[in-house]
C-alpha positions in Angstrom: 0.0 0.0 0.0 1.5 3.6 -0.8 2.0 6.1 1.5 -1.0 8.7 1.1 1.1 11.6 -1.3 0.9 8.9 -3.7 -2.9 10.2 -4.1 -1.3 13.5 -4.9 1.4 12.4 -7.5 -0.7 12.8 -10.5 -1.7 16.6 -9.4 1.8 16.8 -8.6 3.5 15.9 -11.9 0.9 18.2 -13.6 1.8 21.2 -11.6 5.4 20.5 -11.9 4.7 20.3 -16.2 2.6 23.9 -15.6 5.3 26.0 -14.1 7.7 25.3 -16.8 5.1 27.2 -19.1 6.3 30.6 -20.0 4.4 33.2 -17.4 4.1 31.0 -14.5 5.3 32.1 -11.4 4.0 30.0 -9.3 1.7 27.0 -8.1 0.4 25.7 -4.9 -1.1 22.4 -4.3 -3.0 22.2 -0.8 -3.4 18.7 0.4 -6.5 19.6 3.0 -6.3 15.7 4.2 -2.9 16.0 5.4 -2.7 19.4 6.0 0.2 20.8 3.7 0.6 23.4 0.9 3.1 22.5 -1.8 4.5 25.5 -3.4 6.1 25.6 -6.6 8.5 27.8 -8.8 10.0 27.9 -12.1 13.6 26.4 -11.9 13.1 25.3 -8.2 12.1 21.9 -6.1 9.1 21.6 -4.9 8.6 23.5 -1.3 6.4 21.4 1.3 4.9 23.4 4.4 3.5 21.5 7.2 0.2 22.6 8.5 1.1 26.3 7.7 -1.6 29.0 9.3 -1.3 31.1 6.5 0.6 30.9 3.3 2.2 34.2 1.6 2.9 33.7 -2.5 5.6 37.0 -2.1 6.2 39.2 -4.7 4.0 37.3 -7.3 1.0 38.5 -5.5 2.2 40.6 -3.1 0.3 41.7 0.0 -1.9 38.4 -0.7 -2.2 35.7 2.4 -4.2 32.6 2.2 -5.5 32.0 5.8 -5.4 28.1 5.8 -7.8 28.2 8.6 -10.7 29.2 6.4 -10.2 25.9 3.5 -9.4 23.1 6.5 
């Protein structure tokens, strides 16, 4: 039996084939069942955050913060 993130590897592998498209500046996957917000960047890994509060996306949309309290 796989470990539960293998639910997310399909999602995953789509995002990761997104952010190489010319534009992106980011992508976020939340995982509500486990509680973490995968971030990702063109030309950088994959960024996991455990049970974050909120989540900033920085200068791409800046002054923007996703309370994570409000989506659990």
């Amino acid at each position: 039996m796989g470990s539960p993130s293998d639910n997310l590897q399909p999602l995953k592998d789509k995002i990761t084939e997104y952010i190489q498209e010319p534009g992106i500046q980011l992508g976020l996957l939340i995982d509500r069942k486990n509680r973490r917000v995968y971030i990702y960047r063109p030309g950088q890994t994959e960024k996991c955050l455990e049970d974050p509060d909120t989540v900033s996306c920085g200068s791409v949309l800046p002054g923007f913060v996703l309370n994570m309290g409000k989506i659990r």
